[in-house]
ZAKE-693035 format. One line per 8 residues: number of its first residue (from 1); their letters; for each residue x, y, z of C-alpha. Coordinates in steps of 0.25 Angstrom, whole numbers. Layout:
NUM	A	X Y Z; ...
//
This chain:
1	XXXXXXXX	26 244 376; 32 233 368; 32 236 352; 19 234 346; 17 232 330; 8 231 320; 6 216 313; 0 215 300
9	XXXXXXXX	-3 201 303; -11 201 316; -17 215 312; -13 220 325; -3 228 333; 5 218 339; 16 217 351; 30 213 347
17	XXXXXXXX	34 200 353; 48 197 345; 49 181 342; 64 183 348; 64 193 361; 72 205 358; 74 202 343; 64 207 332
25	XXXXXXXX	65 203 318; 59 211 304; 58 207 292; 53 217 282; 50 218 265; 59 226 259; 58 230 244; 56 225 231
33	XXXXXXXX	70 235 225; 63 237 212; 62 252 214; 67 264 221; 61 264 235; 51 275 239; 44 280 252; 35 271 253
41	XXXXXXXX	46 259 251; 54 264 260; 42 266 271; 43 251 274; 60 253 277; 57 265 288; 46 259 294; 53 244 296
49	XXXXXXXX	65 252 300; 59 260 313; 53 246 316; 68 240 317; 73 253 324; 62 252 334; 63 237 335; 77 238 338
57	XXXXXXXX	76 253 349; 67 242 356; 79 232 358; 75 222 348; 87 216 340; 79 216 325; 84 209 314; 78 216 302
65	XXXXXXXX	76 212 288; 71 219 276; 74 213 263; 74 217 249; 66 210 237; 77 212 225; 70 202 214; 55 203 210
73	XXXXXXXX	45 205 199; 46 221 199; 62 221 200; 62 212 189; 53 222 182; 57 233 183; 71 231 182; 67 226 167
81	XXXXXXXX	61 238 164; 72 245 168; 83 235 161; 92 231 170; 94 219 180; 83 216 192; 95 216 201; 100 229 198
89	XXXXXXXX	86 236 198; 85 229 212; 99 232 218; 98 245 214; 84 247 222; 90 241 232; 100 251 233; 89 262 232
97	XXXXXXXX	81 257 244; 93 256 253; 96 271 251; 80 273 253; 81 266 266; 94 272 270; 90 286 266; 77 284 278
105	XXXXXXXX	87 278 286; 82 265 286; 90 255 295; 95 244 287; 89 230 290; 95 218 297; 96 212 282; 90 215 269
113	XXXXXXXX	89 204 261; 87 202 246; 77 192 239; 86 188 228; 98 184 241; 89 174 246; 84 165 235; 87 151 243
121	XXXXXXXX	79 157 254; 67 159 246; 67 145 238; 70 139 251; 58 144 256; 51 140 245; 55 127 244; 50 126 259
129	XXXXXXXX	36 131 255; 35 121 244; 38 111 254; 27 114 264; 18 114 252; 16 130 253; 23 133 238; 24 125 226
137	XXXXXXXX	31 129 213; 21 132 201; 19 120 190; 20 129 178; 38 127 177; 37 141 181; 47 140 193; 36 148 202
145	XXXXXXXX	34 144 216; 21 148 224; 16 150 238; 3 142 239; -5 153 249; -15 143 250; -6 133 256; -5 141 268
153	XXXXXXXX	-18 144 276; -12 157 282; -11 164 269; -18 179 270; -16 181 285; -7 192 284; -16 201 274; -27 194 279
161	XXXXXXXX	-32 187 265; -37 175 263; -31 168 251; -44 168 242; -46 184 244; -32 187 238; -29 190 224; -18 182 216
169	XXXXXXXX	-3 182 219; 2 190 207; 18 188 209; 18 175 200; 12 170 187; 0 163 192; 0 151 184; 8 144 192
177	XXXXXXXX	1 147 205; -9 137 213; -17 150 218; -18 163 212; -13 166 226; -1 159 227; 11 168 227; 25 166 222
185	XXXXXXXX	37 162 230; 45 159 217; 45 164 205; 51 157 190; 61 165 181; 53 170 170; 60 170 157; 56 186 156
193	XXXXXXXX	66 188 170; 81 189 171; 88 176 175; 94 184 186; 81 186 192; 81 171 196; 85 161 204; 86 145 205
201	XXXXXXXX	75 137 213; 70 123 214; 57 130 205; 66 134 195; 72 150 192; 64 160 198; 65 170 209; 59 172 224
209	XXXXXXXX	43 177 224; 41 191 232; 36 184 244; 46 173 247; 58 181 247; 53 188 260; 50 176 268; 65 169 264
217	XXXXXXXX	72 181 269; 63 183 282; 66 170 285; 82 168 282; 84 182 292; 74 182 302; 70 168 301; 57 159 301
225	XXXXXXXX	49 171 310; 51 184 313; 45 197 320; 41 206 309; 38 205 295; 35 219 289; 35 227 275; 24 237 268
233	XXXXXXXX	10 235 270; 8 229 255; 16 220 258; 7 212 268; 1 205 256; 6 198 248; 18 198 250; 20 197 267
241	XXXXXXXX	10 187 265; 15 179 257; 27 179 265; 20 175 279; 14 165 271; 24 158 263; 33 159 277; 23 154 285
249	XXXXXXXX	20 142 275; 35 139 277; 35 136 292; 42 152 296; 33 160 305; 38 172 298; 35 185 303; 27 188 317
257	XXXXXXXX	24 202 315; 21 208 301; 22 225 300; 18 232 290; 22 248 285; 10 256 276; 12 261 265; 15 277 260
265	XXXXXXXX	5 280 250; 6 293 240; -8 295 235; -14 286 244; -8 275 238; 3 267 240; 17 272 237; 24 263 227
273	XXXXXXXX	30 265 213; 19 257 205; 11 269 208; 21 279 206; 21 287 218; 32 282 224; 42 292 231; 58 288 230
281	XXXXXXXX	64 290 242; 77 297 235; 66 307 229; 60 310 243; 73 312 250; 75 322 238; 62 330 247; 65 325 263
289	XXXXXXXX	77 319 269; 76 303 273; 76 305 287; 62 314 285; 57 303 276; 59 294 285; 53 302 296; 41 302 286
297	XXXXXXXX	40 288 287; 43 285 300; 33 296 304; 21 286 299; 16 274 305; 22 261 299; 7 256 296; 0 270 292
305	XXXXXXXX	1 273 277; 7 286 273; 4 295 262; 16 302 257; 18 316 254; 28 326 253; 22 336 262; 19 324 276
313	XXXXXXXX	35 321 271; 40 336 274; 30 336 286; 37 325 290; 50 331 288; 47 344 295; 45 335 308; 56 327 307
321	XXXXXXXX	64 340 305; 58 345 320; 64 332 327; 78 333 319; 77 349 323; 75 346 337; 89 337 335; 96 347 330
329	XXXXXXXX	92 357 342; 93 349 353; 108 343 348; 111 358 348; 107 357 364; 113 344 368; 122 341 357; 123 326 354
337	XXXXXXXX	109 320 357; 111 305 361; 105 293 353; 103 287 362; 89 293 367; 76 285 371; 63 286 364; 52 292 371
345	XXXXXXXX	42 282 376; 30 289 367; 41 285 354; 43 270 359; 26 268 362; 26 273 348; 35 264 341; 30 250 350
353	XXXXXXXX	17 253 345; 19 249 331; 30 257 327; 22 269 330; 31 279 325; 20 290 323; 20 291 337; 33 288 338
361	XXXXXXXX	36 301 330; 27 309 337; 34 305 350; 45 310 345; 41 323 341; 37 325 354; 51 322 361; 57 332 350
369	XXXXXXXX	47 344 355; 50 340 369; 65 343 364; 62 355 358; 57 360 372; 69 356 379; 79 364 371; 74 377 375
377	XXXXXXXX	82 373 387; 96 369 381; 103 356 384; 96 345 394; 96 329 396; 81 331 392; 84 336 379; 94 326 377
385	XXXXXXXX	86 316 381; 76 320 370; 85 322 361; 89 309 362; 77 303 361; 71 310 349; 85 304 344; 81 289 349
393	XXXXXXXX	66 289 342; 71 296 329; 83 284 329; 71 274 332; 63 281 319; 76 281 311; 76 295 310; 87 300 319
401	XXXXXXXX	94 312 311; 109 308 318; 107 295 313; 119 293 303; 111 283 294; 104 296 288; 116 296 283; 123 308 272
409	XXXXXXXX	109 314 273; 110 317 288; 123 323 287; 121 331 276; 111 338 287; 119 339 296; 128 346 285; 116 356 281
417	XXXXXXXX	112 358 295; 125 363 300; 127 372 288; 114 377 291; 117 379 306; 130 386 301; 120 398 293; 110 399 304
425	XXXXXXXX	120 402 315; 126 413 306; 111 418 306; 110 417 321; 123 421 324; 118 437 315; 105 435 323; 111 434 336
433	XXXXXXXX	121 447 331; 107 453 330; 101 451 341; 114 454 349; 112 467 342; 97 469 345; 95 470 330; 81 460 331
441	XXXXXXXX	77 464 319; 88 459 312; 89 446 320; 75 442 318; 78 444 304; 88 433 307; 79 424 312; 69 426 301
449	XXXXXXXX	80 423 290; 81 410 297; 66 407 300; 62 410 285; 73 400 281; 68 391 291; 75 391 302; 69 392 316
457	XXXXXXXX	79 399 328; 77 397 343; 83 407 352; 89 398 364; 96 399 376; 108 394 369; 105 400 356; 98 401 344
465	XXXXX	93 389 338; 89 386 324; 82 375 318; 76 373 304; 59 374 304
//
């Protein structure tokens, strides 16, 4: 089964036919750093990540850029309010999402570009949709430069709109616009905003509009077309339309595929700090650890919206804590399991069938209860083989325990494990005394103590085994 996605464009579940064989290209919206990332920012990263994880286990070489918008209206803001520079409000941001995404184990992208690095990009693109007659500065001395949507014919297709049902682009002034709708590719230095947050340009001082900066970098790393465009679902419009469009108008065929990851919603609304429901990741971490948030997220259909609560998170927990068990149990068999294990095919039918990693989970858990069964008989090819391949998917999902990209965290379990594993022996070596002894009483007292403290004991043929319930 070759890999089958979703295109918000088409409306329809598409095959993947890469523009260049055996290479796949991605280019995905990263944020606006203006605040501390929460669950549902970060949402975007997990999900585009397992898509580069399973584009790359399918032998494509994937060239993956995710950039960062680092000068905007809200940055510029709310670093007023809070008195010091735009950039410093956005550079520490930045630094905040990285330890976000490096916390959930999200892969670093080919390259992640930054608006304010690519300024002669942007008026370059500009300047070439001036030229086709697609832009035209305003007349009011403003230095504003607009994207004239009905210019271009094809404008609405991806939201499917037509330019008369939408309401007025609200990222400029208006006065200086042609059509209410007409949106800004460039915006003039107002005497209210720091000379820092602008830059030279045939229209005078200003600074890139949201929309252009997107399009410029997309096309300076993957080129004039591409695979996949992706990014969060309120981002189809405007701002992903505006991008096909002003790209489009400029001669580049732009993205062939466009994807797109639902929101998690608290309330039954979307999460975002405007509405003040957002959770911070460092704050959540605080309640699971990363990899079982991320187990949370990956758990959920890339398209499905998820309703976030704390009780679904420790459920979600609890299950992700049975595979890592099973890990633990079986490595206590076999020793070393291999890394190099194949998925099972019910786990690749999953993930070729638009990234389906609900199924893709399930199969999993059921590779890890046929484990379970195969320990009853001690060390065999086929529980190494499963092993391995419960290894294989988990690495696929990002969420392979041995990976040392968790990083302090992952050790520290180990750490806590192996201290804990020193205490229960002690138990079980008295228990054994015990029942050596034919004092039962006191050795189910023993494995009583340890069942109330959460600790289950199987008796094998190599000995007792414990592992945390």
């Amino acid at each position: 089964m070759a890999l089958r996605l979703y295109d918000s464009a088409t409306r329809e579940v598409r095959d993947f036919t890469p523009l260049h064989p055996g290479k796949a290209s991605l280019y995905v919206c990263g944020l606006t750093v203006q605040s501390e990332p929460h669950v549902g920012h970060v949402r975007s990263g997990v999900n585009f990540d397992v898509l580069q994880r399973w584009l790359r286990a399918s032998g494509y070489e994937t060239t993956f850029i995710r950039n960062v918008t680092d000068i905007d209206d809200k940055i510029l803001a709310k670093s007023a309010d809070q008195g010091r520079p735009w950039y410093n409000l956005a550079y520490d941001m930045h630094r905040e999402l990285d330890a976000a995404y490096a916390s959930l184990n999200v892969a670093p992208p080919t390259y992640e570009p930054l608006a304010t690095g690519h300024i002669p990009e942007i008026i370059a693109l500009i300047e070439e949709l001036i030229a086709k007659g697609h832009a035209y500065a305003a007349e009011d001395g403003s230095a504003d430069v607009y994207f004239d949507v009905r210019s271009w014919p094809s404008y609405g297709e991806l939201s499917g709109q037509k330019v008369d049902d939408m309401e007025a682009a609200a990222d400029a002034d208006p006065r200086g616009k042609r059509d209410p709708r007409d949106f800004a590719l460039w915006k003039g230095r107002k005497v209210s905003e720091p000379e820092t947050a602008s830059w030279p340009s045939p229209w005078g001082l200003g600074r890139p509009g949201w929309h252009i900066e997107c399009s410029a970098m997309a096309g300076k790393y993957l080129g004039p077309a591409f695979d996949f465009h992706g990014g969060g679902l309120d981002l189809r419009f405007p701002h992903h339309e505006n991008e096909q469009a002003q790209s489009r108008a400029a001669g580049r065929p732009f993205a062939s595929y466009w994807l797109h990851n639902a929101w998690i919603t608290t309330s039954g609304e979307k999460m975002s700090k405007s509405l003040g429901n957002s959770l911070v990741i460092p704050e959540v971490l605080k309640k699971v650890r990363g990899i079982e948030l991320r187990y949370y997220l990956v758990a959920a259909h890339y398209r499905s919206h998820v309703e976030f609560s704390f009780s679904a998170l420790d459920e979600a927990a609890l299950a992700f804590q049975r595979i890592e068990g099973f890990l633990d149990r079986a490595a206590s068999v076999v020793g070393e399991i291999s890394a190099d294990g194949v998925p099972c095919a019910d786990f690749v039918s999953a993930m070729d069938d638009d990234l389906g990693t609900p199924a893709a989970v399930a199969a999993l858990h059921d590779v890890v209860r046929e484990g379970n069964k195969l320990l009853a008989d001690g060390d065999s090819p086929a529980l190494r083989g499963v092993a391995a391949s419960v290894r294989a998917m988990l690495d696929i999902l990002g969420l392979d325990p041995a990976d040392p990209s968790w990083g302090p965290e992952s050790g520290a379990d180990e750490k806590l494990t192996g201290a804990l594993d020193v205490l229960v022996r002690g138990v079980l070596d008295e228990r054994a005394e015990a029942r050596a002894a034919k004092d039962w009483a006191r050795a189910d007292a023993m494995r009583d103590r340890l069942k109330d403290a959460g600790i289950e004991i199987e008796d094998t043929p190599e000995g007792p085994k414990w592992s945390v319930n």
